[in-house]
Structures are given as C-alpha cells and as structure tokens.
C-alpha positions in Angstrom: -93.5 -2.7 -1.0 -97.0 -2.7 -2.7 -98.4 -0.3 -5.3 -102.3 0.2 -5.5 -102.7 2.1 -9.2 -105.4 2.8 -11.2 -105.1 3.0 -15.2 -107.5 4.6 -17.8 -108.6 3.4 -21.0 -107.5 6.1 -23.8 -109.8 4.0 -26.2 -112.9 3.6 -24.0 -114.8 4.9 -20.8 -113.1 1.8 -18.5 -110.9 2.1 -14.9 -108.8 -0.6 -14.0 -107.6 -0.7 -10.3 -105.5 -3.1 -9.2 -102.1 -3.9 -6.8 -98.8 -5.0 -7.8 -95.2 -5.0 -6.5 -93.7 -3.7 -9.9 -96.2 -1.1 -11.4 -93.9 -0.9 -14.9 -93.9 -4.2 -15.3 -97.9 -4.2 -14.8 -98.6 -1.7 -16.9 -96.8 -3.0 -19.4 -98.8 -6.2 -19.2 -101.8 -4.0 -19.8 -101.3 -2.3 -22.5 -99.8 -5.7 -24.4 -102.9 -6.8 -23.9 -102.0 -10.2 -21.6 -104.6 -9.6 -19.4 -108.1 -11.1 -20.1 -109.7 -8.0 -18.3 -108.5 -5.0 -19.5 -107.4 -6.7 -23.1 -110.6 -5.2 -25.1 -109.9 -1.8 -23.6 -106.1 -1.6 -24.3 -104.5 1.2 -24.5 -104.0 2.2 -21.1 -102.3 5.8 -19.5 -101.8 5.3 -15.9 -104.4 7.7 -13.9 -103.3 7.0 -10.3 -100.7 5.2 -7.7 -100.0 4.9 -4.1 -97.0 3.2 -2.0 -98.5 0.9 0.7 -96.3 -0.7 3.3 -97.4 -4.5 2.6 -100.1 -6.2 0.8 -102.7 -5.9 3.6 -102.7 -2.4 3.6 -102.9 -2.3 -0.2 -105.6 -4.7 -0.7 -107.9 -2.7 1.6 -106.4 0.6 -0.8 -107.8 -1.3 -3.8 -111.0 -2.2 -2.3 -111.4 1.6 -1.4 -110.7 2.6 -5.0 -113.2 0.3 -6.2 -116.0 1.5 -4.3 -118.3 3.6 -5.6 -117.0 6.6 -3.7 -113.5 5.6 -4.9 -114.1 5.0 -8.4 -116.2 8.6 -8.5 -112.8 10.5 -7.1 -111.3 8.3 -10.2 -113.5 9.6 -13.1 -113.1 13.3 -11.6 -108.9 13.1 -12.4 -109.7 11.2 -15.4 -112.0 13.7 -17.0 -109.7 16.5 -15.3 -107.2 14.9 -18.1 -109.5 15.4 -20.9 -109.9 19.5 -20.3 
C-alpha cells in the first residue's frame, strides 16, 4: 500500500507532494530536515493524503497533485487552514 500526501510549509508559501509507503516515517524526515528539498522550508503540517492500491496508481496520484489544476485544489485547503 502507497500513500500520495501533500505537506505545507508553516514557515513559507511551499507544497510538497510526494508518495511513500510509511507517511509517519516521511513526514518525520521532513520536518528533521533530511531532505534536500523541503529542508529550507521546514516546518511542515501535513495538508493532504490518499491510500492507493500500488505504486502505479500512486505515481499517476502524485503527478495529478502536481499539476497545476492539482496544486490549485492544494492552496484552496491550505489557505482554508489559515481562516
């Protein structure tokens, strides 16, 4: 089992999506700042997650949440957090 999930910067205006098999563990990893990527924008809350049935299915999640019609939907429940 896959997760597609996407996490919000509380420090900055940054999205990270991205697809794991142990979302804890991931977002831990985040916000300890071991990845290169999202290290400058550390801390993170997680904004989203889905369950997809095998890695296929979630990389073609992930690519929808990165599109541009994906990562609008994103900044709506972000700022929908901020109200």
């Amino acid at each position: 089992m896959f997760f597609v999930y996407a996490i919000s910067s509380l420090s900055k205006n940054y999205i990270y999506v991205g697809m794991t098999d142990d979302i804890d563990r991931r977002l831990k990893q985040h916000n300890g700042g071991y990845e290169r990527t999202t290290k400058p924008y550390c801390p993170y809350i997680l904004l989203y997650s889905e369950v997809a049935g095998n890695r296929v299915d979630a990389r073609l999640r992930e690519k929808y949440w990165k599109s541009g019609t994906g990562k609008r939907q994103l900044r709506k429940m972000r700022d929908s957090l901020n109200k």
